[in-house]
gemmi code that builds the backbone of each chain (N, CA, C; Angstrom):
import gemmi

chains = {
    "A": [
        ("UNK", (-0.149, -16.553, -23.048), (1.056, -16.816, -22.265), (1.928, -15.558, -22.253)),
        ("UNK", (2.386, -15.153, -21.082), (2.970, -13.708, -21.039), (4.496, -13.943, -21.330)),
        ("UNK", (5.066, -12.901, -21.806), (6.126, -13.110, -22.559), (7.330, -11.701, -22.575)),
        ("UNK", (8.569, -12.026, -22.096), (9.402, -10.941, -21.996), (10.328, -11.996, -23.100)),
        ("UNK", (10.603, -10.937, -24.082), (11.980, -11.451, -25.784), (12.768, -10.867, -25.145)),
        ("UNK", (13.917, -11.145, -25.885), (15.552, -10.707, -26.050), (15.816, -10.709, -27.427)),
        ("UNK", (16.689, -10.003, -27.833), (16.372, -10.081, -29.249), (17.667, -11.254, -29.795)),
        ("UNK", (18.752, -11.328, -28.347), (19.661, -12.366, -29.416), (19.791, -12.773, -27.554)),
        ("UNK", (20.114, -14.556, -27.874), (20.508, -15.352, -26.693), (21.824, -15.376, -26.661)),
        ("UNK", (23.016, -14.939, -27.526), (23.998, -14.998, -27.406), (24.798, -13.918, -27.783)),
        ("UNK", (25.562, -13.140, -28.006), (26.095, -12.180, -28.671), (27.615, -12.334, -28.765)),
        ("UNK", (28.546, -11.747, -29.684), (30.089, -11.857, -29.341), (30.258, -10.399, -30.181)),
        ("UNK", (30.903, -9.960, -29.232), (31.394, -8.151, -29.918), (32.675, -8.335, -29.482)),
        ("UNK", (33.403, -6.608, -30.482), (34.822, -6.674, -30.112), (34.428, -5.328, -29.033)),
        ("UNK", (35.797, -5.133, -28.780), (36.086, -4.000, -27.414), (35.872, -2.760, -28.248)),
        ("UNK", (35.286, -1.858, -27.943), (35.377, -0.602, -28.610), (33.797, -0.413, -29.287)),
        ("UNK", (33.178, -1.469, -29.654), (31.639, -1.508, -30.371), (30.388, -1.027, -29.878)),
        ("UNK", (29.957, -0.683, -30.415), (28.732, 0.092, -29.618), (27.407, -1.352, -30.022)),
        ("UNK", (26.829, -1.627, -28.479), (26.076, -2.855, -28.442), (24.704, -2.296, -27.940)),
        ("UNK", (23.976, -3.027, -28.704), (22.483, -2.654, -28.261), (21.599, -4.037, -27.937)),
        ("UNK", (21.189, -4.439, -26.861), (20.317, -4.912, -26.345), (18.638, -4.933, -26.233)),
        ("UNK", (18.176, -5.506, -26.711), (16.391, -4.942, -26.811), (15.695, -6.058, -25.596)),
        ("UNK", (14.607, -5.621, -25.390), (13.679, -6.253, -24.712), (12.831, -5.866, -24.674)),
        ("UNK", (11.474, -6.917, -24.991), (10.101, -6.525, -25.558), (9.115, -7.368, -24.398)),
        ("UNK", (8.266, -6.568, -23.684), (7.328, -7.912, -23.237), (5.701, -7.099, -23.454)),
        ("UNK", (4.680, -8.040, -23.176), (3.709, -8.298, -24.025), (2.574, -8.049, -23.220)),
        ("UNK", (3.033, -7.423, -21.637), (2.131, -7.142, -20.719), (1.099, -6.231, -20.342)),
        ("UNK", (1.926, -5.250, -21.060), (1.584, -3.673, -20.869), (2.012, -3.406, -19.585)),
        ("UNK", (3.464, -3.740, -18.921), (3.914, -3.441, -17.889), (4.537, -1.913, -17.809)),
        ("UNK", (4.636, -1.214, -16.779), (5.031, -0.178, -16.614), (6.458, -0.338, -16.357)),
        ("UNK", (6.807, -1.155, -15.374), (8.599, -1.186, -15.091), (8.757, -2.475, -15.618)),
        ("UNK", (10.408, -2.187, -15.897), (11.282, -2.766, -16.966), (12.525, -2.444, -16.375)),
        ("UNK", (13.752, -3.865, -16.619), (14.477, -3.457, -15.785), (15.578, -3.976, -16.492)),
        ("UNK", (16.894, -4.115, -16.249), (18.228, -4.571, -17.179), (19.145, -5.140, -16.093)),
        ("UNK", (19.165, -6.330, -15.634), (20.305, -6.550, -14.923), (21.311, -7.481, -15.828)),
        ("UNK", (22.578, -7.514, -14.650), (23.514, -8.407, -15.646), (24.114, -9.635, -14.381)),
        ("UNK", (24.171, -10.448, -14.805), (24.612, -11.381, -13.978), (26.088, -12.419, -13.882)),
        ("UNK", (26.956, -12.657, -13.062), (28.232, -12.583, -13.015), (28.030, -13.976, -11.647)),
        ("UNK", (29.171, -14.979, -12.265), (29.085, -16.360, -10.982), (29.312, -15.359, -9.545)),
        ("UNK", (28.924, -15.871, -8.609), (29.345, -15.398, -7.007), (28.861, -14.384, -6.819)),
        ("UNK", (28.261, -13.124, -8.355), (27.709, -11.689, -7.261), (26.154, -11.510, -7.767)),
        ("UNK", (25.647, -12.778, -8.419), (24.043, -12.555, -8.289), (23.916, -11.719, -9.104)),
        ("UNK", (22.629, -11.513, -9.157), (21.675, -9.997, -10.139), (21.703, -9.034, -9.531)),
        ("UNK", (22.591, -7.853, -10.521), (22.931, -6.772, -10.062), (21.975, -5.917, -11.424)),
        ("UNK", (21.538, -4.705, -10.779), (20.372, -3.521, -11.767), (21.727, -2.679, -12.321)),
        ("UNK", (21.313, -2.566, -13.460), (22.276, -2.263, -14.350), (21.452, -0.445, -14.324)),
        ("UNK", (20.340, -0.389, -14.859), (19.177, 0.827, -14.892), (17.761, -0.058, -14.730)),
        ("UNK", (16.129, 1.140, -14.375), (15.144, 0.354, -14.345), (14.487, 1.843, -14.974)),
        ("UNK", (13.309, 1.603, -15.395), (12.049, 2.278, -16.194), (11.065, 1.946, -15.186)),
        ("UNK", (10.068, 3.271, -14.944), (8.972, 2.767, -14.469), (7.739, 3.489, -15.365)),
        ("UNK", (7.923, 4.349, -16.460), (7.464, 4.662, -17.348), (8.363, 5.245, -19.054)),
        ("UNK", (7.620, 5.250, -19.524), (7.913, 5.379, -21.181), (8.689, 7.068, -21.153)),
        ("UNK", (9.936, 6.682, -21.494), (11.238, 7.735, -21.354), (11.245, 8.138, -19.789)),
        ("UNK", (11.184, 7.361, -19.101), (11.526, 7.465, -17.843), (12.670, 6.325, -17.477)),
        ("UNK", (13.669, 6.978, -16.582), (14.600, 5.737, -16.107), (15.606, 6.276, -15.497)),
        ("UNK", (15.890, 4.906, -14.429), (16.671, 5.436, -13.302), (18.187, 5.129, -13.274)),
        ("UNK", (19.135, 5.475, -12.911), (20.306, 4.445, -12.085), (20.106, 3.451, -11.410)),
        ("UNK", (20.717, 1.884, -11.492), (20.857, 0.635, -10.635), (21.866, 1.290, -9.933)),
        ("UNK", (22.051, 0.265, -9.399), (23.964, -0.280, -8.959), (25.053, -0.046, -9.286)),
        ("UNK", (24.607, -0.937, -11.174), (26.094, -0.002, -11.506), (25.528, -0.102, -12.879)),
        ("UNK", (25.163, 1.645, -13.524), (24.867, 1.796, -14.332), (26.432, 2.571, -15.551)),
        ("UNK", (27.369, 2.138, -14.825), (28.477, 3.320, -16.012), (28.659, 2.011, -16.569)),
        ("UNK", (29.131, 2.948, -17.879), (29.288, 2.300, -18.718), (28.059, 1.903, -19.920)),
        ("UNK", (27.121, 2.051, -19.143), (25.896, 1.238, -19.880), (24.609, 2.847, -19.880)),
        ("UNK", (23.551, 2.817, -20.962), (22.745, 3.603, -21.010), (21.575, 3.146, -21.693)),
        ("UNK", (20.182, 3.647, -21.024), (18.825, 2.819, -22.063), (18.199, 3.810, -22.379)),
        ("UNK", (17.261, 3.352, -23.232), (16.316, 3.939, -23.940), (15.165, 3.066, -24.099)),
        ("UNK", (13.845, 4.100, -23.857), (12.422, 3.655, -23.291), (11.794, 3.972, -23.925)),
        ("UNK", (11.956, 4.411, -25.240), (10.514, 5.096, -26.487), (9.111, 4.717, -26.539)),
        ("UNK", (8.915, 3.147, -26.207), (7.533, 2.701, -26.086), (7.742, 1.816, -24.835)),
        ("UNK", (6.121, 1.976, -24.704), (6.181, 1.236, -23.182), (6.875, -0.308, -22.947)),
        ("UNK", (6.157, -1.349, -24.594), (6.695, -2.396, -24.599), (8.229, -3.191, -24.653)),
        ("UNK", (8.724, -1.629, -24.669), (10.664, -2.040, -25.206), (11.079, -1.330, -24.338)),
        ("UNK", (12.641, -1.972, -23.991), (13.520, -1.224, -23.043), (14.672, -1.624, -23.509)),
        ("UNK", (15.253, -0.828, -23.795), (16.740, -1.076, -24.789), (18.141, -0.934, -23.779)),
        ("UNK", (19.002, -1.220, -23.746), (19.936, -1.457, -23.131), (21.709, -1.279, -23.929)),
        ("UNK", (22.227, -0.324, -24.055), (22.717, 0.580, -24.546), (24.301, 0.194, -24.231)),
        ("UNK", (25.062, -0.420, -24.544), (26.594, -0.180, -24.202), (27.650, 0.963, -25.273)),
        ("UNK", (28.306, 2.073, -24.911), (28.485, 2.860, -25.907), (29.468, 2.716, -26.318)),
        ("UNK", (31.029, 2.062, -25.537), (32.034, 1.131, -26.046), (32.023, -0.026, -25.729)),
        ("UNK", (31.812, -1.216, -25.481), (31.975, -2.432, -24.924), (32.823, -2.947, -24.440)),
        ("UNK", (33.187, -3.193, -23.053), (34.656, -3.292, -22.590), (34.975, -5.025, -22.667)),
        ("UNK", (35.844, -5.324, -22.383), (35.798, -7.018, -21.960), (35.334, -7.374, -20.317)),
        ("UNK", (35.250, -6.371, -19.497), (34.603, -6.297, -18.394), (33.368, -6.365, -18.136)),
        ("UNK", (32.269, -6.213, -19.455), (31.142, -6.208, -19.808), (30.499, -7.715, -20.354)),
        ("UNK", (31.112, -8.623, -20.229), (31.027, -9.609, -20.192), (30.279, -10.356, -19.400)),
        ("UNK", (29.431, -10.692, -19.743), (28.159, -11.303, -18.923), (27.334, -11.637, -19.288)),
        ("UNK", (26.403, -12.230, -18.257), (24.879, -12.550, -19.011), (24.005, -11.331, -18.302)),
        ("UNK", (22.917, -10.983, -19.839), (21.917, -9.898, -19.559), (20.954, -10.287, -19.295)),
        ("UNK", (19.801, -9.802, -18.452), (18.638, -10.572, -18.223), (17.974, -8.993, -18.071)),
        ("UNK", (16.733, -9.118, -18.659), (15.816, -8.161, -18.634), (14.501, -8.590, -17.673)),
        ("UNK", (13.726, -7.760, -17.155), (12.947, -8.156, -16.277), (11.567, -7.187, -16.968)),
        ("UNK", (10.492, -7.423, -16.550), (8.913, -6.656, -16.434), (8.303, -6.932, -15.500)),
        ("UNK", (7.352, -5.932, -14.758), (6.380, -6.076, -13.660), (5.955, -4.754, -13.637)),
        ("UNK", (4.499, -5.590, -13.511), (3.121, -4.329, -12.953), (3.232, -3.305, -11.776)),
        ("UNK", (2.966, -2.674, -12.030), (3.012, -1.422, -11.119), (2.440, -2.271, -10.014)),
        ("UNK", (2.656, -1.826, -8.715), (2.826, -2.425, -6.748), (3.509, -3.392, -6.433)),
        ("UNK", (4.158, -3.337, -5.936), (5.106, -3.874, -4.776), (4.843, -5.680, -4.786)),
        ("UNK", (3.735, -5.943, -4.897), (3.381, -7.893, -4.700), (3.263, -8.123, -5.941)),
        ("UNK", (3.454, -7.626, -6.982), (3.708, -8.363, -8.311), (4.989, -8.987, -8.764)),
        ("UNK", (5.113, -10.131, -9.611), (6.279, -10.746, -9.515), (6.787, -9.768, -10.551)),
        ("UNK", (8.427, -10.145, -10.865), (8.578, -9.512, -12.222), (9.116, -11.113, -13.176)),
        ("UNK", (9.145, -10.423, -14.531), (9.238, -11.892, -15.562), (10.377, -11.867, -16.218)),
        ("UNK", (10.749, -12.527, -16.541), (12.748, -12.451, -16.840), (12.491, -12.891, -18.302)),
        ("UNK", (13.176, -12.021, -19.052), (13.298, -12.756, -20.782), (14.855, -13.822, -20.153)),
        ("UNK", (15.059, -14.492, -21.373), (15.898, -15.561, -21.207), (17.041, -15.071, -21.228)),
        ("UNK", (17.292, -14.123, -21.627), (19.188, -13.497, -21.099), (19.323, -13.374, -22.127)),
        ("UNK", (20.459, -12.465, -22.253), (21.657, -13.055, -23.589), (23.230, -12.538, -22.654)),
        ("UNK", (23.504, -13.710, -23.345), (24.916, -14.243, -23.108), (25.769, -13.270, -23.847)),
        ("UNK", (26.381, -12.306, -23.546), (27.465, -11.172, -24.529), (28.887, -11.315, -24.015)),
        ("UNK", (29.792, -11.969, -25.029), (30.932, -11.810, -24.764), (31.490, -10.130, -25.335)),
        ("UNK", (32.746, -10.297, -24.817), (32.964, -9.009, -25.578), (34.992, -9.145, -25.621)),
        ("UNK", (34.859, -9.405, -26.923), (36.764, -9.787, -27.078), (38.058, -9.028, -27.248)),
    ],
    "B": [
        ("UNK", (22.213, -3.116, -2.999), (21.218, -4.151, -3.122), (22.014, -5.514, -2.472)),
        ("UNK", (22.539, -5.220, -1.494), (23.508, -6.775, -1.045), (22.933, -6.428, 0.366)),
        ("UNK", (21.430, -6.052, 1.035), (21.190, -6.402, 2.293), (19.898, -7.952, 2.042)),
        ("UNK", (20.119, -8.773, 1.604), (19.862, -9.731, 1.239), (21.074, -11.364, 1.794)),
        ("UNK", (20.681, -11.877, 2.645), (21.772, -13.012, 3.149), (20.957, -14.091, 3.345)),
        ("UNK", (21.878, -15.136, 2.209), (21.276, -16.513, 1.964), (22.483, -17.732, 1.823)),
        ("UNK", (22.442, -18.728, 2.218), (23.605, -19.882, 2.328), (24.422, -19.410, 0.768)),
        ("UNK", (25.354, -19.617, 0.407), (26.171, -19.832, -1.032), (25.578, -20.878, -1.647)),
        ("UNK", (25.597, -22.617, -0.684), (25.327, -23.374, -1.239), (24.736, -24.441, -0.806)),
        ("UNK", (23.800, -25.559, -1.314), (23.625, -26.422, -0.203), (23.717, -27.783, -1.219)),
        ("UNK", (23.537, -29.007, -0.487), (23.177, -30.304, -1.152), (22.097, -30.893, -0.524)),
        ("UNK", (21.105, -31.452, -0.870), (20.516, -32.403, -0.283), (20.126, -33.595, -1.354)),
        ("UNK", (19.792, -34.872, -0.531), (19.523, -35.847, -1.478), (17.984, -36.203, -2.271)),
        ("UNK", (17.851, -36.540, -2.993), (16.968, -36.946, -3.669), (15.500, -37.731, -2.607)),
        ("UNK", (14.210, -36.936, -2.705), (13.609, -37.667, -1.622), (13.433, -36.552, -0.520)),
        ("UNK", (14.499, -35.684, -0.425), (14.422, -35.439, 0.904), (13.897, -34.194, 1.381)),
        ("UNK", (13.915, -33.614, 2.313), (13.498, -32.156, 2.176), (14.440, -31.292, 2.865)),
        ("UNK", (14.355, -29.774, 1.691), (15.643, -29.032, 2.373), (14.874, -27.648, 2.916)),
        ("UNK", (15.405, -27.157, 3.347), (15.179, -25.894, 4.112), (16.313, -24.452, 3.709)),
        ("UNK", (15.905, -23.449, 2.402), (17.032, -22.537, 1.990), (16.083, -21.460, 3.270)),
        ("UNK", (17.242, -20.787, 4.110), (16.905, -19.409, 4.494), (17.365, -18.110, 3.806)),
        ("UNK", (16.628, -17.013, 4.663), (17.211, -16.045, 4.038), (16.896, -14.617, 5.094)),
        ("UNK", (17.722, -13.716, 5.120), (17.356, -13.304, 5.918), (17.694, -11.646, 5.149)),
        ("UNK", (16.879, -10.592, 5.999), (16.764, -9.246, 5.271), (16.963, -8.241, 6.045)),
        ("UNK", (17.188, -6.546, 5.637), (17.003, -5.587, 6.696), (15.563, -5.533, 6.658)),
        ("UNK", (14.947, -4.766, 7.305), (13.410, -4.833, 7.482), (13.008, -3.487, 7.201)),
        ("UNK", (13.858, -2.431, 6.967), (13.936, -1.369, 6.584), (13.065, -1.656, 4.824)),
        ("UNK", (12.133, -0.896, 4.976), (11.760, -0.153, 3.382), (11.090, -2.192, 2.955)),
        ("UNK", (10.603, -2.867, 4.174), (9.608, -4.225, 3.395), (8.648, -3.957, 2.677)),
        ("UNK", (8.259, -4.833, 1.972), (6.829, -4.868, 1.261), (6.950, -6.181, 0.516)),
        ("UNK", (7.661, -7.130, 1.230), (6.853, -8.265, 1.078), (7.856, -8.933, 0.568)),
        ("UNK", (8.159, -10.741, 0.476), (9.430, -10.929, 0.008), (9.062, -11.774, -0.536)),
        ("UNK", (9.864, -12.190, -1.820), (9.740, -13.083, -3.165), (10.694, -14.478, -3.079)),
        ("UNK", (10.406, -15.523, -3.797), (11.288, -16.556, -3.940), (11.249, -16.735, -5.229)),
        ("UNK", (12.232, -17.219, -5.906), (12.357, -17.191, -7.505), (13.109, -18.528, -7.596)),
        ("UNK", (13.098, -19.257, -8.680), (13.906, -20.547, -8.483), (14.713, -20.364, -10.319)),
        ("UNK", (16.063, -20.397, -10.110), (16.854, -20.022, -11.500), (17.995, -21.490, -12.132)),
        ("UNK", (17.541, -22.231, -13.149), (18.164, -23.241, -13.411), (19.374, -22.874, -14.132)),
        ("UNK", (20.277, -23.392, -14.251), (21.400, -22.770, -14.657), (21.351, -22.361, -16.274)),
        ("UNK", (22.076, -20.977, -16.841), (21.700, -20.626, -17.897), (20.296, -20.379, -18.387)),
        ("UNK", (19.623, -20.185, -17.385), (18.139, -19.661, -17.734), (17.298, -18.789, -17.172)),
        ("UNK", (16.158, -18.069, -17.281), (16.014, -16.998, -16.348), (15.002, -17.768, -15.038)),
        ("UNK", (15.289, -16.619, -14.042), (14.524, -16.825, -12.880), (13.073, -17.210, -13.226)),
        ("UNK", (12.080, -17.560, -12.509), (11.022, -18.080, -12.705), (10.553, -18.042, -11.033)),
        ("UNK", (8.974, -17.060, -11.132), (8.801, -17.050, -10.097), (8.384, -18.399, -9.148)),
        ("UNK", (8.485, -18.582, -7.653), (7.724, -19.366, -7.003), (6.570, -18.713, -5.781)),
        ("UNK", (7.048, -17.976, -5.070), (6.100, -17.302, -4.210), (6.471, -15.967, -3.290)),
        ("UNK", (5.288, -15.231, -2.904), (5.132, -14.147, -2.330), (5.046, -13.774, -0.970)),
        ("UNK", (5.224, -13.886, 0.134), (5.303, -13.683, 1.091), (5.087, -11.854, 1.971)),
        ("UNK", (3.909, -11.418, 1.819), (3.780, -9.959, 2.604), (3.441, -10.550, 4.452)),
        ("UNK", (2.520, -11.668, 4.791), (2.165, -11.359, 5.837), (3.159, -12.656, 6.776)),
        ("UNK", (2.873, -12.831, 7.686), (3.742, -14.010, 8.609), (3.052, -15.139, 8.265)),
        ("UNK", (4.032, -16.196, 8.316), (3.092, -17.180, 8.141), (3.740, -18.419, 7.380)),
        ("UNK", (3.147, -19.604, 7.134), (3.594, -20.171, 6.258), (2.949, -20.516, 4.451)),
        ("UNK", (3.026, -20.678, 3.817), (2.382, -20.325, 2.986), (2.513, -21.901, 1.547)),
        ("UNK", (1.678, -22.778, 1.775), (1.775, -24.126, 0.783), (1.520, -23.911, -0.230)),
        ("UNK", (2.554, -24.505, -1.263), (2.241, -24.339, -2.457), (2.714, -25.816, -3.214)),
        ("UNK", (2.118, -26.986, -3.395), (2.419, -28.454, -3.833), (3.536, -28.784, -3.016)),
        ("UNK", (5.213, -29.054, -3.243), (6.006, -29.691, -2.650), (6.690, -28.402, -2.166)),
        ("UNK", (6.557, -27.263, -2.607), (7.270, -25.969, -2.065), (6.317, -24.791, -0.978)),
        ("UNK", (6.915, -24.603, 0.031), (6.474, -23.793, 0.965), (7.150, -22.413, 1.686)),
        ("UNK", (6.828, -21.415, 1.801), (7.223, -20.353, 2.077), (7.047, -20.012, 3.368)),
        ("UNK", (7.903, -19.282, 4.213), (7.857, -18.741, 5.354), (8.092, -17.284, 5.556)),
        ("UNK", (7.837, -16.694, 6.529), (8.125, -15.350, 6.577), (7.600, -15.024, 7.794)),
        ("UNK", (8.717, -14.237, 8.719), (8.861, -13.515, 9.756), (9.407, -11.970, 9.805)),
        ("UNK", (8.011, -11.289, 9.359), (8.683, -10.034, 9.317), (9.420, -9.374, 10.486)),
        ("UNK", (8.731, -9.733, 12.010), (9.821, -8.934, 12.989), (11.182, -9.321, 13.104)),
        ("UNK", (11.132, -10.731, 12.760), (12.665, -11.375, 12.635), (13.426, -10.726, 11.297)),
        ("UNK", (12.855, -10.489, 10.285), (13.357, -9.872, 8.855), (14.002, -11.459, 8.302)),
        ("UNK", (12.709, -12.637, 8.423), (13.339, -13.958, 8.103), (12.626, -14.708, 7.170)),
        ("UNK", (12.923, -15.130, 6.430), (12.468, -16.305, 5.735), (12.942, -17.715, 5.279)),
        ("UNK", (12.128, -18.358, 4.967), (12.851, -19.573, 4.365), (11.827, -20.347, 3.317)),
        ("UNK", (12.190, -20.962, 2.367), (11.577, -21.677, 1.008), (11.804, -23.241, 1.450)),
        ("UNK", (10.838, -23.926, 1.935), (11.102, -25.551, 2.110), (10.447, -26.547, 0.895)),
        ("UNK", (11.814, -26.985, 0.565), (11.440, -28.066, -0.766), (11.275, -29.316, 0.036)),
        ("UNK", (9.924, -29.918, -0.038), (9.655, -31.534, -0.045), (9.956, -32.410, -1.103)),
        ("UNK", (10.097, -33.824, -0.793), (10.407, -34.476, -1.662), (11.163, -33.943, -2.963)),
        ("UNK", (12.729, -33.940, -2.404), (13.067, -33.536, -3.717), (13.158, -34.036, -4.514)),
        ("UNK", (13.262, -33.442, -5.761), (13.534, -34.256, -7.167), (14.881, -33.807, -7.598)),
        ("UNK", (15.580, -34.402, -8.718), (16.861, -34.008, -9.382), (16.568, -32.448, -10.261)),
        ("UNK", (15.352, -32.438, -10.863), (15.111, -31.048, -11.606), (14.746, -30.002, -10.476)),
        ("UNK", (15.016, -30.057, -9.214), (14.953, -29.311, -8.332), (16.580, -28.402, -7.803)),
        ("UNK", (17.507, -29.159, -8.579), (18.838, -28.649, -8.724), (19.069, -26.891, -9.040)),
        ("UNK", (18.942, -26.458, -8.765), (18.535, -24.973, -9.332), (19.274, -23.611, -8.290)),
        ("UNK", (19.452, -22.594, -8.839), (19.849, -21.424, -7.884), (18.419, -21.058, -7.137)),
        ("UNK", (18.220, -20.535, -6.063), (16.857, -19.787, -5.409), (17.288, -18.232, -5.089)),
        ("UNK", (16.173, -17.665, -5.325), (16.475, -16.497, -5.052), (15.260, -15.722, -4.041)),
        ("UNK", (15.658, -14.921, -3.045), (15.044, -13.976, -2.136), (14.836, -12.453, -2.300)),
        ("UNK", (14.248, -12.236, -3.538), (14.453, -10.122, -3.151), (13.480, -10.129, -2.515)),
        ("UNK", (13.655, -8.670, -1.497), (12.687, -8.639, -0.932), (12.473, -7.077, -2.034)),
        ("UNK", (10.387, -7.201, -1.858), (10.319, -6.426, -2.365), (10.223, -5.024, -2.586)),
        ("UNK", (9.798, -4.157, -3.489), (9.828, -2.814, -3.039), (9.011, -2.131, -4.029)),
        ("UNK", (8.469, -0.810, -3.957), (7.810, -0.042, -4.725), (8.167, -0.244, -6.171)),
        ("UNK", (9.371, -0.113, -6.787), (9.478, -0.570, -8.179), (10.782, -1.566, -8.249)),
        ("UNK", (11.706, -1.706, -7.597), (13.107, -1.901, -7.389), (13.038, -3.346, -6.243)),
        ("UNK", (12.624, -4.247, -6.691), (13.364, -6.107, -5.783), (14.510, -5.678, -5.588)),
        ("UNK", (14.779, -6.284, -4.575), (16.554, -6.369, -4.091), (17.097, -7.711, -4.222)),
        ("UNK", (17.905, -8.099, -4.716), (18.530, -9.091, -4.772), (19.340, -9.657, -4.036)),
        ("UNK", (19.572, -10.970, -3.603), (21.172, -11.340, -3.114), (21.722, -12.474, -3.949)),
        ("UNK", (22.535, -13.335, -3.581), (23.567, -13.594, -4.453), (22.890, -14.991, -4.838)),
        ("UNK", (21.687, -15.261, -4.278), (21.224, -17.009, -4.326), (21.485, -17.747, -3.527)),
        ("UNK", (21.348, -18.960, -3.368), (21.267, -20.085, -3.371), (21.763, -21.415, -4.296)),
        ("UNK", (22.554, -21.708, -4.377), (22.812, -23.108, -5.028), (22.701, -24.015, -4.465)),
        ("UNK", (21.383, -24.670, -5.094), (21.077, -26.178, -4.189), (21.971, -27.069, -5.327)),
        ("UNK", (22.341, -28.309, -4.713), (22.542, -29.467, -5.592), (21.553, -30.564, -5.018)),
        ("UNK", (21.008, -31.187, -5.388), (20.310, -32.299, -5.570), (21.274, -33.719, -5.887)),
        ("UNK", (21.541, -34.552, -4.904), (21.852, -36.004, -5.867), (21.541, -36.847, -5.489)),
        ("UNK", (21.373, -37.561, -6.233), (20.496, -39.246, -5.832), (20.801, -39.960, -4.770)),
    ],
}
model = gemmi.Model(1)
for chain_id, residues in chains.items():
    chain = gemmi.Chain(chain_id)
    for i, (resn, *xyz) in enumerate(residues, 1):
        res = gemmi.Residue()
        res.name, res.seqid = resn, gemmi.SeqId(i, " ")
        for name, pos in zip(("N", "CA", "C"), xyz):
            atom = gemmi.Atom()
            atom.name, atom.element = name, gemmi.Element(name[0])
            atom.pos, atom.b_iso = gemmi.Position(*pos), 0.0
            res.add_atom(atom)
        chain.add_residue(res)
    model.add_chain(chain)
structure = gemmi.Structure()
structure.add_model(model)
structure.setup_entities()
């Protein structure tokens, strides 16, 4: 059974903390992706990987930075944590071409106070 | 990633069948996805759409009109666990595009 982790479903940080996010999946997928999700504006790409220390700009990547050391992890990096950062994280994986789906770990929920 | 346009929200009743559209630029296609997202949980795929056509899959069916840049996901017989956000990226070399969903409600 294929499988994208999160390493925590919930999180609560203060403002100022440096937060780290992991995500592991089990595919041997090449891209890996970090969105964050907010009521009314949908899944927005935070950054995406399409190889190991490779990675791009989303949408809206300030604020936020990853790291790709092995193919199976994609880390997700906040370097102060604002209260604007507040959201749910959802990590994604998918196989290299265009008609592959991608697979969502279960989120985590990060407040930030 | 907001050239993606789909209803905000819909209801239909229990039993019945609904029809979510969605519509895209046609610029940079390669094929468009439906994802179905229950609240507080992650997306979960349903189907793929590259060529025209309609496309059956048990009570859920896919459409796609690439010269139109159109689609639509038709739920039969609904059920209450059919309550869920839907989602349309269309796809792309490494990067889905997203839009904002779909919120169906379902009620008896």
């Amino acid at each position: 059974d294929v499988k994208v982790t999160q390493s925590s479903r919930y999180l609560v940080k203060r403002t100022g903390e440096k937060v780290f996010l992991e995500c592991v999946q089990d595919m041997d997928h090449e891209n890996m992706f970090w969105y964050r999700q907010d009521p009314g504006l949908g899944l927005r790409l935070i950054y995406f990987s399409y190889d190991v220390k490779m990675k791009e700009k989303g949408d809206i990547p300030e604020g936020y930075s990853v790291s790709r050391e092995k193919k199976e992890r994609f880390s997700l990096i906040l370097e102060s944590a604002s209260t604007n950062q507040t959201s749910m994280y959802l990590c994604a994986s998918k196989g290299r071409g265009s008609y592959n789906e991608q697979f969502f770990g279960p989120g985590t929920r990060l407040t930030v106070l | 990633g907001q050239n993606i346009d789909q209803p905000t929200e819909m209801t239909a009743t229990e039993g019945a069948i609904v029809q979510i559209n969605c519509t895209y630029q046609t610029s940079g296609f390669n094929g468009l996805f439906w994802y179905q997202q229950h609240a507080g949980e992650a997306p979960t795929f349903l189907s793929y759409n590259v060529l025209d056509g309609l496309e059956e899959k048990g009570r859920f069916s896919s459409f796609l009109s690439r010269s139109k840049g159109y689609s639509y996901l038709l739920l039969k017989e609904l059920q209450m666990k059919d309550s869920a956000s839907y989602l349309c990226p269309k796809g792309g070399s490494y990067i889905p595009t997203f839009g904002r969903g779909t919120s169906l409600i379902v009620h008896p």
